[in-house]
Residue frames as qw, qx, qy, qz and C-alpha x, y, z in Angstrom:
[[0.000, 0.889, 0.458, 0.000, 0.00, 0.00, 0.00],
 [0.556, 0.411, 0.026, 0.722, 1.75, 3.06, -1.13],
 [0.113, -0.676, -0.294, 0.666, 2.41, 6.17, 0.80],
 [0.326, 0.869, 0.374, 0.007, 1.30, 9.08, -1.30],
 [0.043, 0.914, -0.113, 0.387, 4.08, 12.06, -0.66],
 [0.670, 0.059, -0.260, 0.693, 7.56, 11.38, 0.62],
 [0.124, -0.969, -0.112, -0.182, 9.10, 14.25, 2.97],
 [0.848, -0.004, -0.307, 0.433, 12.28, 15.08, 3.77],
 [0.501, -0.754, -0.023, 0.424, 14.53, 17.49, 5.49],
 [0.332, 0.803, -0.360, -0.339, 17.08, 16.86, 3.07],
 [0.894, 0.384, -0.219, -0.075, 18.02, 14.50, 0.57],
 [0.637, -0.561, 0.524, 0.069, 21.35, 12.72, 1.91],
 [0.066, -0.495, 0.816, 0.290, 24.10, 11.41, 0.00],
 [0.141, -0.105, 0.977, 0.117, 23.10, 7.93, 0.40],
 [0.659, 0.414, 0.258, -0.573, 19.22, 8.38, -0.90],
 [0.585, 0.293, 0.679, 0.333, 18.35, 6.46, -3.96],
 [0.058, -0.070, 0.287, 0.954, 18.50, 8.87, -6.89],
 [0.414, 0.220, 0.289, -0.835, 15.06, 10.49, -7.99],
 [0.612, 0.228, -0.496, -0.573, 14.64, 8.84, -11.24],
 [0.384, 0.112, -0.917, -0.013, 15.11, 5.65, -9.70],
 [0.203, 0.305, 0.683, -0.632, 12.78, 6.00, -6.13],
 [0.619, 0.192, 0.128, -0.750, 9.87, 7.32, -8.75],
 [0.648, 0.145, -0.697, -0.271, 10.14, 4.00, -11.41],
 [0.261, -0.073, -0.877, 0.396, 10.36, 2.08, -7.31],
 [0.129, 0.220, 0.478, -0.841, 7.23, 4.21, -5.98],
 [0.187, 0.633, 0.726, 0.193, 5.05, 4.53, -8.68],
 [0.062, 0.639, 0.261, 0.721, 2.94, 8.11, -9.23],
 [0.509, -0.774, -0.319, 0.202, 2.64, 8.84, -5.34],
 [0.532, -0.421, 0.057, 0.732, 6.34, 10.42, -5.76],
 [0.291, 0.741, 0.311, 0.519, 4.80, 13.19, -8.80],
 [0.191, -0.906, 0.191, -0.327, 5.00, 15.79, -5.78],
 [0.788, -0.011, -0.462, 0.407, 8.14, 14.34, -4.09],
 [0.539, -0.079, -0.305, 0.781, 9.53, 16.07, -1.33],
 [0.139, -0.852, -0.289, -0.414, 6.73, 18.91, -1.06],
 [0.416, -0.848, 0.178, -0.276, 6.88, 19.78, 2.10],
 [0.471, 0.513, -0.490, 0.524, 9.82, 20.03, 4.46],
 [0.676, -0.461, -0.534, 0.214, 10.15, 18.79, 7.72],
 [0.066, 0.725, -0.166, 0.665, 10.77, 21.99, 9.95],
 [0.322, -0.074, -0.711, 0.621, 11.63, 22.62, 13.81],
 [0.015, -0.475, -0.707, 0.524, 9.63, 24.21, 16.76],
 [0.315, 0.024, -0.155, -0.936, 6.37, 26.09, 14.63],
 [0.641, 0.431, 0.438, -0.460, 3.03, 25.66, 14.24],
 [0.105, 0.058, 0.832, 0.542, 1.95, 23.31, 11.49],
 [0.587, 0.195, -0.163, -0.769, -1.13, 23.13, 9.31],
 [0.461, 0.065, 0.885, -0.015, -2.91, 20.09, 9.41],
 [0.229, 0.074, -0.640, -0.730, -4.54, 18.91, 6.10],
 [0.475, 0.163, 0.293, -0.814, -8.01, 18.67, 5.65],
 [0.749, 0.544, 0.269, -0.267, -8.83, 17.50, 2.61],
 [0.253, -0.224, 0.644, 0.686, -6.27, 16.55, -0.83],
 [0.385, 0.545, 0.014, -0.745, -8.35, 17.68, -4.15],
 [0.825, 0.342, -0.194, -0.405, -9.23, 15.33, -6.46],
 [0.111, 0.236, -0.953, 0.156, -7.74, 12.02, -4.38],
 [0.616, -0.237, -0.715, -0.232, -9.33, 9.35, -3.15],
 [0.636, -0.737, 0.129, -0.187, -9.94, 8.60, 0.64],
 [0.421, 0.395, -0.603, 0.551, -6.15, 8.89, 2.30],
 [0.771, -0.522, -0.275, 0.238, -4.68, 8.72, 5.58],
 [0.053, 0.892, -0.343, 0.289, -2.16, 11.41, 7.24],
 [0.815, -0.516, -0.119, 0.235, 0.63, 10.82, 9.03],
 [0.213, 0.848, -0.370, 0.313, 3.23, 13.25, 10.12],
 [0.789, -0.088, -0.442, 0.417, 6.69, 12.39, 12.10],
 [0.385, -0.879, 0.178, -0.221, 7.59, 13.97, 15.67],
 [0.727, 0.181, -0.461, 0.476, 11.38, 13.69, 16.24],
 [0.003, -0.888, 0.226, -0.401, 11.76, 14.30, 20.06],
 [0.924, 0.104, -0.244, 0.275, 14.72, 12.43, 20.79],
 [0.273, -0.933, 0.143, 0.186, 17.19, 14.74, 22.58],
 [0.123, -0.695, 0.659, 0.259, 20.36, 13.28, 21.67],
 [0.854, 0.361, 0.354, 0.122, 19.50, 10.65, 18.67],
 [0.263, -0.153, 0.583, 0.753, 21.31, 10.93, 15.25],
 [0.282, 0.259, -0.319, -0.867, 19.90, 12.27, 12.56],
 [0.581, 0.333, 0.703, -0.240, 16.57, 9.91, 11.74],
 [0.311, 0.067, -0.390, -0.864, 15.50, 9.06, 8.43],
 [0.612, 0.152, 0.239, -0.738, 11.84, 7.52, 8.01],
 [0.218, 0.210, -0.790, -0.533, 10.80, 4.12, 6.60],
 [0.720, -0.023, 0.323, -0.614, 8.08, 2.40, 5.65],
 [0.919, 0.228, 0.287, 0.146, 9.38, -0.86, 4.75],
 [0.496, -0.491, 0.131, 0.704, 11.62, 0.34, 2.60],
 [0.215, 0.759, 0.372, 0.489, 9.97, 2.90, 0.80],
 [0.164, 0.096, -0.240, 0.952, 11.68, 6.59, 2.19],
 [0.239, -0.700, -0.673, 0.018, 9.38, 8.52, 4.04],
 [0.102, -0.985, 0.131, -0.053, 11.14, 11.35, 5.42],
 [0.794, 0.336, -0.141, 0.487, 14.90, 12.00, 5.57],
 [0.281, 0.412, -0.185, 0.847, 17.48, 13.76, 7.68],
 [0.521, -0.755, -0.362, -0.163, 14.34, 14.41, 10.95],
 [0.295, 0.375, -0.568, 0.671, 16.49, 16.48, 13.79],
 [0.274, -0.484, -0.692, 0.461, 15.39, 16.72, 17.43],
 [0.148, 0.511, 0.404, -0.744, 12.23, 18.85, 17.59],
 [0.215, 0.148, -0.576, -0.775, 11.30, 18.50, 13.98],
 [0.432, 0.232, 0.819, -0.297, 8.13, 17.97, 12.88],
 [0.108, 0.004, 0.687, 0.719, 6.94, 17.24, 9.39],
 [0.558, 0.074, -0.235, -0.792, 3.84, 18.24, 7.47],
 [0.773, 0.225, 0.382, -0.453, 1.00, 16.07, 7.14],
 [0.108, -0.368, 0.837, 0.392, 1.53, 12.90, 4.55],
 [0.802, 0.234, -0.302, -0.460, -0.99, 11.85, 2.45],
 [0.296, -0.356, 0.883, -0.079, -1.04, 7.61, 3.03],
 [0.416, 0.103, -0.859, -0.280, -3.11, 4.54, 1.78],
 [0.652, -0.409, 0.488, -0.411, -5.18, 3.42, 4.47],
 [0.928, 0.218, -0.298, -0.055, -3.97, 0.29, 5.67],
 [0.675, -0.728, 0.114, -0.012, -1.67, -1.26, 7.88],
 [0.532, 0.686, -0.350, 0.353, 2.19, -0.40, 7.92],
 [0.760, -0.308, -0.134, 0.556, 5.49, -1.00, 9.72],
 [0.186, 0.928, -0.199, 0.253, 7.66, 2.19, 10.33],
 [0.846, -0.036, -0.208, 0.489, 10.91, 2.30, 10.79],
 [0.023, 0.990, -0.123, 0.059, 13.22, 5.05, 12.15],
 [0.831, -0.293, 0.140, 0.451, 17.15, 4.64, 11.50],
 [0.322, -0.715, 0.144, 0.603, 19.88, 6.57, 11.40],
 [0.846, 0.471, 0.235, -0.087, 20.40, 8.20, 8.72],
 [0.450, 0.769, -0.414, -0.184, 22.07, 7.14, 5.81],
 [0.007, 0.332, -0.943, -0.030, 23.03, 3.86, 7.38],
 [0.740, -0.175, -0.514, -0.398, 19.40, 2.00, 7.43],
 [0.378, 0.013, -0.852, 0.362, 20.39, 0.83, 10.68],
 [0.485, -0.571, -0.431, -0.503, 16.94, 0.62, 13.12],
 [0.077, -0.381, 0.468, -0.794, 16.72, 2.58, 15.74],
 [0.302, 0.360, 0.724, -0.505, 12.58, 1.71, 16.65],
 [0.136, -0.107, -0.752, -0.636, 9.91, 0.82, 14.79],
 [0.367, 0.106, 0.700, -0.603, 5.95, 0.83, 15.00],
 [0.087, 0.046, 0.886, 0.453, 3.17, -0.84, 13.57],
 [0.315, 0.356, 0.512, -0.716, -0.37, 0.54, 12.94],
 [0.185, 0.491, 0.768, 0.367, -3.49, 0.48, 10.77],
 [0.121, 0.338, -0.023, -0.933, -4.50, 3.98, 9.50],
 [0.168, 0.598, 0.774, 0.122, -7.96, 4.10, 8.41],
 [0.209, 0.437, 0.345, 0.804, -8.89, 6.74, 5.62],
 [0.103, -0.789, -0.174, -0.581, -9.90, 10.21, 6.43],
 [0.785, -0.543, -0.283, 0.094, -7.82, 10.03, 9.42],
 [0.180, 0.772, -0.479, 0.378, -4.70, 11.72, 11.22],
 [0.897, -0.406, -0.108, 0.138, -1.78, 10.18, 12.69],
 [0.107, -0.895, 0.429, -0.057, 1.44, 11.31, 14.60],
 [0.879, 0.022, -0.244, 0.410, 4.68, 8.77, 14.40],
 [0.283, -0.921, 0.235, -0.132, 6.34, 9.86, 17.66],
 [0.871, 0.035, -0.410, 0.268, 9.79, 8.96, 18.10],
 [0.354, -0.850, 0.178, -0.348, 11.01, 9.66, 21.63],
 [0.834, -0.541, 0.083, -0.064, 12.97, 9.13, 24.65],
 [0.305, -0.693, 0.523, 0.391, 17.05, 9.08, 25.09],
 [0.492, 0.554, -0.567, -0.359, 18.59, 7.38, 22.38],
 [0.050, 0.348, -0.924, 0.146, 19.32, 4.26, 24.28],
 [0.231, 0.323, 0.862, -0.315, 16.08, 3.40, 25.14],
 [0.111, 0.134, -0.322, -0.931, 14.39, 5.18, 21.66],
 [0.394, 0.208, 0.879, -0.170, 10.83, 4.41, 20.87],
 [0.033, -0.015, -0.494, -0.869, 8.38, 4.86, 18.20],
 [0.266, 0.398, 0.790, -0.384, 4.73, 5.16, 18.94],
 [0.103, -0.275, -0.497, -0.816, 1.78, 6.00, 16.14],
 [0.059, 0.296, 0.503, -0.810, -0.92, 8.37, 17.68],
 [0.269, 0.582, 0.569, 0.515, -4.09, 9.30, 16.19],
 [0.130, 0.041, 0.005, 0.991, -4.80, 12.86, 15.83],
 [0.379, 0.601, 0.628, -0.316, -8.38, 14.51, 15.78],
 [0.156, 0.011, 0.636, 0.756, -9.25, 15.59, 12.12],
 [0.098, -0.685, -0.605, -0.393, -12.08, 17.05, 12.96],
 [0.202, 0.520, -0.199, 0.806, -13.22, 20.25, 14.78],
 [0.264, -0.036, -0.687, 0.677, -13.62, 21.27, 18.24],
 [0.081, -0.769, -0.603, 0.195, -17.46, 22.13, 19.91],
 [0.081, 0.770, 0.290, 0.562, -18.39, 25.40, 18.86],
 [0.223, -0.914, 0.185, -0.285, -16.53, 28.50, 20.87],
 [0.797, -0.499, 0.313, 0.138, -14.14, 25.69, 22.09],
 [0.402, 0.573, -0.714, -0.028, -10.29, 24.63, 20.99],
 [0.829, -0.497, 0.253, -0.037, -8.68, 21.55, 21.58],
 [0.332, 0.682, -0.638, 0.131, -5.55, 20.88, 22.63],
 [0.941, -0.037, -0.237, 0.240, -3.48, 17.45, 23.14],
 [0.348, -0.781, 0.518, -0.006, -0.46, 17.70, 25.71],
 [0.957, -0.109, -0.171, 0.206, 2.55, 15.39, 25.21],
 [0.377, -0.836, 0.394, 0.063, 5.63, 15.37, 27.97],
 [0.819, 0.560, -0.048, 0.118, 8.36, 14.58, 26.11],
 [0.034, -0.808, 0.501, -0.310, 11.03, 15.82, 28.22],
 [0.893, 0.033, -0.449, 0.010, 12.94, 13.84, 29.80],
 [0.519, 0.132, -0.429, 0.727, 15.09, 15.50, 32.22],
 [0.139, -0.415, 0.139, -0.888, 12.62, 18.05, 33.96],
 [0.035, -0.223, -0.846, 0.483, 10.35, 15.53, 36.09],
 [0.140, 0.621, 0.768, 0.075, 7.10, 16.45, 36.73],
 [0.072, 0.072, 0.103, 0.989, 5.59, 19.41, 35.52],
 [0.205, 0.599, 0.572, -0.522, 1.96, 21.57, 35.95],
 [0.270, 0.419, 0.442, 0.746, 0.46, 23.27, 32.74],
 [0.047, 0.586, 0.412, -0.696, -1.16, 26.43, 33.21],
 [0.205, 0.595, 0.581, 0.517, -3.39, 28.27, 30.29],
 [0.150, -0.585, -0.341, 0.721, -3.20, 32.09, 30.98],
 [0.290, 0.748, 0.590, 0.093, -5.57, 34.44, 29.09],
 [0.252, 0.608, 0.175, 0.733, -4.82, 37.46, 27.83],
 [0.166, -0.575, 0.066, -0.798, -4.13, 40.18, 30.65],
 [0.854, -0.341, -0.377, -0.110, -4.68, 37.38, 33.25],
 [0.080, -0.760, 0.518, -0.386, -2.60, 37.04, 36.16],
 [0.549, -0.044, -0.833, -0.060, -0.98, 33.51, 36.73],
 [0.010, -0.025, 0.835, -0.550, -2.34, 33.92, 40.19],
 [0.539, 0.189, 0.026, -0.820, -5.75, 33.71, 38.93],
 [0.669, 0.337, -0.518, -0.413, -5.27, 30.89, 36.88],
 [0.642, -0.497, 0.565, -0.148, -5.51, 27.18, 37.49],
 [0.052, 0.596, -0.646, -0.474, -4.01, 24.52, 36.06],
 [0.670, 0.258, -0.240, -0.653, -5.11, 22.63, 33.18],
 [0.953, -0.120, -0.268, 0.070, -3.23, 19.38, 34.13],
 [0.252, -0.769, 0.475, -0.346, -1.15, 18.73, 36.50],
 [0.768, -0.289, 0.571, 0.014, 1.61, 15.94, 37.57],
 [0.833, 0.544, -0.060, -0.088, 2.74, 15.51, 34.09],
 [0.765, -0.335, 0.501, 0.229, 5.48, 13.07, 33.45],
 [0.221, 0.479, -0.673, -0.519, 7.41, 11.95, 30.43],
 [0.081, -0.032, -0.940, -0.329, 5.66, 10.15, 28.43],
 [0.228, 0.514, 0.712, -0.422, 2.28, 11.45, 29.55],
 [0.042, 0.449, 0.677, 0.582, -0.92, 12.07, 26.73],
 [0.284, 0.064, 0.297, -0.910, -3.17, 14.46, 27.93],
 [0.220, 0.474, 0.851, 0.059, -5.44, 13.54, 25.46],
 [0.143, 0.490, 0.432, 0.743, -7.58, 16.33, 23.80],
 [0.157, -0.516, -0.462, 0.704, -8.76, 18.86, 26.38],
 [0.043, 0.639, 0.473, 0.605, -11.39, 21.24, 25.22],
 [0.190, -0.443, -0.182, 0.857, -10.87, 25.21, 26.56],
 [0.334, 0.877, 0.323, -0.121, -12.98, 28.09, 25.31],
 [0.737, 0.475, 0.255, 0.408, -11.61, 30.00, 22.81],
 [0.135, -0.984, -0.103, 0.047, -9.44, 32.63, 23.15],
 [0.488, 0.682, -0.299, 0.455, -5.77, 33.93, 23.31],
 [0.804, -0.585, 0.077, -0.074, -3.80, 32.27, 25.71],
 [0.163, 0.721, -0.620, 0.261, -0.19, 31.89, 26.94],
 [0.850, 0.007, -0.473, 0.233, 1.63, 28.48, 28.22],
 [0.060, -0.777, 0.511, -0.362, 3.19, 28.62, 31.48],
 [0.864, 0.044, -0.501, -0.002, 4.57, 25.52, 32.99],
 [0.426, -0.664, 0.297, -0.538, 5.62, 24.75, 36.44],
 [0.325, 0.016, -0.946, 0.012, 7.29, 21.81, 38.08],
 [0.534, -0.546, -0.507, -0.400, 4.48, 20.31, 39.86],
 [0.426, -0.749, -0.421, 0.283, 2.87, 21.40, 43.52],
 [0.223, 0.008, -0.066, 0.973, 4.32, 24.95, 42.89],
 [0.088, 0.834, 0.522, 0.154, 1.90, 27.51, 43.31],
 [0.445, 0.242, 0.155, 0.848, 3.21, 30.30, 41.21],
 [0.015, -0.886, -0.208, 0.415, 2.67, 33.98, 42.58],
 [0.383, 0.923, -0.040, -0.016, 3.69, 36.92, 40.22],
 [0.027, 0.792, -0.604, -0.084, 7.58, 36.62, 40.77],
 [0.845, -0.014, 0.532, -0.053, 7.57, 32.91, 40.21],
 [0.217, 0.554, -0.589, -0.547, 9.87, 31.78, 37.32],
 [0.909, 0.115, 0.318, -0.244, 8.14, 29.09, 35.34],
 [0.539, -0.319, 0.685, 0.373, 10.55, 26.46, 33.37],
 [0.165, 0.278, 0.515, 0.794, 8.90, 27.73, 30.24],
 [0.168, 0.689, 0.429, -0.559, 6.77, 30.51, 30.06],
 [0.399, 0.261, 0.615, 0.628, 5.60, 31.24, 25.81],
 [0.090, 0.068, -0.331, -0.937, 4.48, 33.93, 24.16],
 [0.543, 0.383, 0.631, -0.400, 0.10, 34.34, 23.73],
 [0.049, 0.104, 0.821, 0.560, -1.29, 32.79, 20.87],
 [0.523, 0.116, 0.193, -0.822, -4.58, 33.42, 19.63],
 [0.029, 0.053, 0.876, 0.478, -6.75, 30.32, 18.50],
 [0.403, 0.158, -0.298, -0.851, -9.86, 29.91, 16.73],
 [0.736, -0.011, 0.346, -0.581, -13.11, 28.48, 17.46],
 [0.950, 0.122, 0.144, -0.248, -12.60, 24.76, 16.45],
 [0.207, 0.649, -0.726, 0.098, -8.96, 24.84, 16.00],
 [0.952, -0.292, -0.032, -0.089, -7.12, 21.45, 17.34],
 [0.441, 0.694, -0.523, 0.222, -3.52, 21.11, 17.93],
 [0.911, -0.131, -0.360, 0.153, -0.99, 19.19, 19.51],
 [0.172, -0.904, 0.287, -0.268, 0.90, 21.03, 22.26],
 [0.919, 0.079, -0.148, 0.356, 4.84, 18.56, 22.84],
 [0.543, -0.808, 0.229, 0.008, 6.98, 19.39, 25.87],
 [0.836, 0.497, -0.145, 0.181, 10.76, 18.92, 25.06],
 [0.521, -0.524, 0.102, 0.666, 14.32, 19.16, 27.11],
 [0.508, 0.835, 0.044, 0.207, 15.98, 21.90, 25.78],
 [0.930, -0.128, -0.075, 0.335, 19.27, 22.11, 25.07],
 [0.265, 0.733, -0.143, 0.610, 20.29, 25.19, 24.46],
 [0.508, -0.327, -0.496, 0.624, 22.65, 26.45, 28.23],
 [0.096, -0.208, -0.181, 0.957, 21.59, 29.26, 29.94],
 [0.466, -0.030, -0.580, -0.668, 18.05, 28.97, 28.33],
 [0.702, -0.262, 0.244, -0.616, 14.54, 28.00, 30.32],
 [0.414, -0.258, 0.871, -0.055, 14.70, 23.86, 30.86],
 [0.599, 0.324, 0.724, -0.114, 11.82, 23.20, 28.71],
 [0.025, 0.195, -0.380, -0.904, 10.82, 24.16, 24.90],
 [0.449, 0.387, 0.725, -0.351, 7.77, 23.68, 23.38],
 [0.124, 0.032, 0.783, 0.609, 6.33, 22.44, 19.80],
 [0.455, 0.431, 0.458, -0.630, 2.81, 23.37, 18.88],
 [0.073, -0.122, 0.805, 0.576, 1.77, 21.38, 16.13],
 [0.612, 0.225, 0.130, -0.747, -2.00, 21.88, 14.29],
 [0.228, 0.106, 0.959, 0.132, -4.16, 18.97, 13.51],
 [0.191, 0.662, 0.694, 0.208, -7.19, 20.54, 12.43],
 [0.111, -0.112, 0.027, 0.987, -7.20, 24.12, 11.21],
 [0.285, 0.751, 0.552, -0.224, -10.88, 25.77, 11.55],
 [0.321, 0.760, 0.284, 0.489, -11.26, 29.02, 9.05],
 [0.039, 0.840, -0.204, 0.501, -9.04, 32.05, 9.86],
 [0.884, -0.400, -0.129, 0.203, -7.65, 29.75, 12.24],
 [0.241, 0.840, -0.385, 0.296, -3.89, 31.68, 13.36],
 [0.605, -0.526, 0.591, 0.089, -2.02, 29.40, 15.55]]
């Protein structure tokens, strides 16, 4: 079952040349390499592909801290290429139907972690690959691809960090004061899902907190982001990360869209 739309970072040395991967791929590879796998932004989730059949999505979350470079396989048909820590790739057009991934280093095929899932059409899925390098894993998530209750967003948490311990989220509103606010989950671990959490709509800043703090106005939170505005039925995925940069807050944070409503801006 073919994937639809390869994706890479960049094309590596040891890739099969183009002419040869499209005569091995068939017509899925006409748009090779569209999109580019990119680091800590907001994505656009796809909706809909124009005149295709019913597909599957699936996009790849690389938040390894200290892998190698990752490329993407599905079997061994490329998928993505070159993936760094905190990258996360567009949306991929797929086959529904049930596939092996593979993530190994790249340019040597050697397998890092693999997972296996059945993607069923008109669907989104994340391929997460996490955790230190020694103990790497690969998990396929589904996404929601559809929109959030009227006046509501929803966002997915995932703790991905590994080195901060537990943490508290907090959602603060525009002009709020974090002592006002409570938090939206709390006790989060690595490797914890939130699941989708539906919040009215509005324009809201991350603050994060290891956990049982209660933060007054000179509190320093271990990330503390910038306010975003989203839009009534938005959906996005909201991926906690060590960060590595020194001298720099402990955490970072990916915000990746799965379902984009109209005039949606995150």
């Amino acid at each position: 079952m073919p994937l639809l739309e390869p994706q890479a970072t960049m094309q590596h040395p040891a890739a099969v040349p183009a002419p040869q991967r499209v005569r091995r791929l068939g017509g899925w590879m006409r748009a090779a390499l569209a999109f580019a796998a990119i680091g800590p932004l907001s994505l656009v989730g796809c909706q809909s592909i124009a005149g295709s059949t019913i597909v599957s999505q699936i996009r790849i979350v690389d938040a390894s801290p200290d892998a190698p470079g990752l490329d993407i396989y599905e079997a061994n048909v490329p998928v993505s290429y070159n993936l760094g820590f905190g990258n996360v790739t567009s949306y991929i057009p797929i086959t529904p139907g049930s596939y092996n991934f593979t993530a190994t280093s790249t340019g040597t095929k050697l397998s890092l972690a693999s997972a296996s899932a059945t993607l069923a059409g008109s669907q989104q899925y994340t391929l997460l690959i996490s955790n230190v390098a020694a103990s790497i894993q690969a998990t396929v998530l589904k996404d929601q691809s559809n929109s959030a209750p009227g006046g509501q967003i929803a966002l997915r948490f995932l703790d991905e960090s590994v080195a901060v311990g537990a943490v508290d989220i907090y959602l603060v509103p525009t002009g709020a004061a974090i002592t006002a606010v409570s938090p939206i989950l709390i006790n989060q671990n690595f490797g914890a899902n939130s699941g989708y959490v539906n919040v009215p709509v509005g324009a809201y800043k991350i603050a994060i907190y290891p956990t049982g703090t209660t933060p007054i106005a000179t509190t320093v939170a271990i990330y503390s982001g910038s306010t975003v505005t989203y839009n009534s039925g938005s959906a996005a995925t909201v991926i906690l990360l060590d960060n590595k940069i020194l001298n720099a807050p402990a955490l970072q944070v990916v915000t990746a869209q799965d379902y984009s409503s109209p005039g949606a801006t995150i």
